[in-house]
C-alpha positions as CSV (number, residue, x, y, z in Angstrom):
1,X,8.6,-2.2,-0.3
2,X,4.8,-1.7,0.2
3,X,2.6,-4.4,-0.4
4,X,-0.5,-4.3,-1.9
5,X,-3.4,-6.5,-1.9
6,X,-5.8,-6.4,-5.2
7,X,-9.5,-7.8,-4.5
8,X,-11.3,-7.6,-7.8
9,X,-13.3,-10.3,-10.1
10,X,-12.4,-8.9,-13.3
11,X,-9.3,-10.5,-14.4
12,X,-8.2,-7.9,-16.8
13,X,-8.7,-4.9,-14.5
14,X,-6.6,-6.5,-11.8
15,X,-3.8,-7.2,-14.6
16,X,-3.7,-3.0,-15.3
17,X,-4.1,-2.1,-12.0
18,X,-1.2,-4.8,-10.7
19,X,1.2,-3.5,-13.9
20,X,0.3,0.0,-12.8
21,X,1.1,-0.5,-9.2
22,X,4.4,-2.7,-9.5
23,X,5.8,-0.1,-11.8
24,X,5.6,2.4,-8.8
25,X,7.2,0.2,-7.0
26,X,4.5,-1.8,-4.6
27,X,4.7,-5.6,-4.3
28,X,1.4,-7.2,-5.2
29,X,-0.9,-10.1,-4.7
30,X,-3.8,-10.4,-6.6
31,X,-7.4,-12.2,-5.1
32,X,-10.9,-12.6,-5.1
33,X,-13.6,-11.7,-2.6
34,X,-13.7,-15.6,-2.0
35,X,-10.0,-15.3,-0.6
36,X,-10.1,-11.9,0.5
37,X,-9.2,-12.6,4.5
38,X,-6.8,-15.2,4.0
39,X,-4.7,-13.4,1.6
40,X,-4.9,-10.5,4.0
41,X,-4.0,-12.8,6.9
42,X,-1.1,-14.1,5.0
43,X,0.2,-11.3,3.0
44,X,-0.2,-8.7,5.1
45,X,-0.6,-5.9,3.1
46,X,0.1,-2.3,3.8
47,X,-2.9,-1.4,1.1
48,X,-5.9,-3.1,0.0
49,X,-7.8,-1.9,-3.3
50,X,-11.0,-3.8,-3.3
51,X,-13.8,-3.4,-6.1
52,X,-16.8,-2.6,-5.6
53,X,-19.1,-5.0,-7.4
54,X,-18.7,-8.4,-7.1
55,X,-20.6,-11.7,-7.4
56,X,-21.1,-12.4,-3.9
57,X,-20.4,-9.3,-1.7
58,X,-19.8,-5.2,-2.5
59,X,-16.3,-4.3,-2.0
60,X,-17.0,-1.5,0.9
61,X,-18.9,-4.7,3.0
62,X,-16.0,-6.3,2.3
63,X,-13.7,-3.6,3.3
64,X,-15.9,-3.2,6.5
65,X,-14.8,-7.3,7.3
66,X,-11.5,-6.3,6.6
67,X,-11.1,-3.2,9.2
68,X,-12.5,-5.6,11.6
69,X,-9.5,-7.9,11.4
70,X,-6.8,-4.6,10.8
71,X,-8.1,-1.0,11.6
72,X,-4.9,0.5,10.4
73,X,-4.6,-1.3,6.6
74,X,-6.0,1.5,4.4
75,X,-8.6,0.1,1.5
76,X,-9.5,1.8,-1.1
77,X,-12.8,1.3,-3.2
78,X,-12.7,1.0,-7.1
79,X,-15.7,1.2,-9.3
80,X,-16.0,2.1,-12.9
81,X,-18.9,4.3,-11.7
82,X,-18.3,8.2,-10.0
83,X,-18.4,7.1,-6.1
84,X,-18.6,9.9,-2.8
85,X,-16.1,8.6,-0.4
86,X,-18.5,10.3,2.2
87,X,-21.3,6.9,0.8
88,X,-18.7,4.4,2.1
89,X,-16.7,6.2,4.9
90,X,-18.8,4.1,7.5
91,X,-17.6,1.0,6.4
92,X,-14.0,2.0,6.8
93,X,-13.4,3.1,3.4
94,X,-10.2,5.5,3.4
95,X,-10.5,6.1,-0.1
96,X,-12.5,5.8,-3.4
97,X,-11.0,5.4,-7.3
98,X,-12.3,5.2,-10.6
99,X,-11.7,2.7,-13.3
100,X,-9.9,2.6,-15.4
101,X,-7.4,3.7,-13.6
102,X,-5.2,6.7,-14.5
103,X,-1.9,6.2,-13.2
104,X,-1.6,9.6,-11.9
105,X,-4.5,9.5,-10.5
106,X,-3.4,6.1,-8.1
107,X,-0.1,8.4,-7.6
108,X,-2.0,10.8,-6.1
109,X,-4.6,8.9,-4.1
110,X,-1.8,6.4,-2.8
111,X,0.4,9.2,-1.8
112,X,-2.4,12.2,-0.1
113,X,-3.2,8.7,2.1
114,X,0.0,7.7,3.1
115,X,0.3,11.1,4.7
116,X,-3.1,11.3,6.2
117,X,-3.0,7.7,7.6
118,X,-3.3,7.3,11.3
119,X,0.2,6.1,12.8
120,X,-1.3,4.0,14.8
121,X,-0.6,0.2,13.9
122,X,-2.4,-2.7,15.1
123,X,-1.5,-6.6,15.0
124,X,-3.6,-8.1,11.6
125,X,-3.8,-10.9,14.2
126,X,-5.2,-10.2,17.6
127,X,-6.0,-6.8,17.1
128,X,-3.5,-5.1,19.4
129,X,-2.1,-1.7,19.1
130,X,1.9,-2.3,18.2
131,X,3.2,1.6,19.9
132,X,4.8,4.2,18.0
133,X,7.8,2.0,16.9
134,X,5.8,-0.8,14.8
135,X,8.1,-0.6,11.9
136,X,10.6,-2.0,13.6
137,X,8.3,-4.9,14.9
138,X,9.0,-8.6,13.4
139,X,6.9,-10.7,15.9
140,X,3.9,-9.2,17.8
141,X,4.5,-8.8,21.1
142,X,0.8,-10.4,22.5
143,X,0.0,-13.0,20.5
144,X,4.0,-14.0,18.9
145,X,2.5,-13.9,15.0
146,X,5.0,-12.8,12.5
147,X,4.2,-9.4,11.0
C-alpha cells in the first residue's frame, strides 16, 4: 500500500483529501508544516501533498526542504487558487492540484506521476541512491535505517 503524507493547516481540507485518498487505497498520515520533516522521516511516504499557504512557510519552500532530505518522494502542491507547475518546478514540485479536490482529478494526477516518476530511489536518511532493486530493500545498505 502507498503511503501518503498530507501537510496542510486547514483541518477540514486535510479530512476530504485523507477520505478521498484512503478510499483509493493509500495509507495516510496527516501533519502540519510544524511537523512536516519528522513525519516524513518517520513515515516514509511514497507521496507528499503539501499546501501551499500556510502560517509559517509556502508549501513549494517546504517541498524544496523536503527534496533535500528524499529527491525521489514526489510532492505535489495544493492551492485553492489556478497554479503553473512550471512557477514551482524549481523547488522540486512534481506536480500542482486544485482545491477542492475532485476525486478524479487526484486519480489522474496520482496515476500520470506514478508513471513519469524517476526509478531511481534514494535512502530518506543519508541520501544514498538504493539501485534498481529498492523495493525489495528493508534496511539501507549505508547507513542500516529501516526503510
Amino acid at each position: 500500500m502507498e503511503k501518503v503524507l498530507l501537510i496542510n493547516d486547514s483541518k477540514f481540507e486535510k479530512i476530504i483529501i485523507k477520505d478521498l485518498l484512503m478510499g483509493l487505497g493509500y495509507s495516510v498520515e496527516l501533519g502540519d508544516e510544524y511537523e512536516a520533516e519528522r513525519m516524513m522521516k518517520e513515515f516514509s511516504p511514497d507521496i507528499i501533498i503539501v499546501n501551499l499557504i500556510m502560517k509559517e512557510i509556502t508549501g513549494d519552500r517546504l517541498i524544496k526542504k523536503i527534496k533535500n532530505i528524499n529527491p525521489s518522494v514526489l510532492c505535489i502542491l495544493s492551492s485553492s487558487n489556478d497554479l503553473n507547475i512550471d512557477d514551482y518546478k524549481e523547488n522540486g514540485v512534481d506536480e500542482v492540484i486544485h482545491t477542492p479536490i475532485n476525486g478524479d482529478r487526484l486519480v489522474e494526477t496520482l496515476e500520470k506521476k506514478k508513471k513519469h516518476s524517476t526509478k531511481m530511489k534514494f535512502c530518506p536518511y543519508c541520501g544514498n541512491e538504493l539501485g534498481e532493486s529498492f523495493e525489495k530493500i528493508i534496511f539501507c545498505p549505508f547507513c542500516g535505517q529501516r526503510l
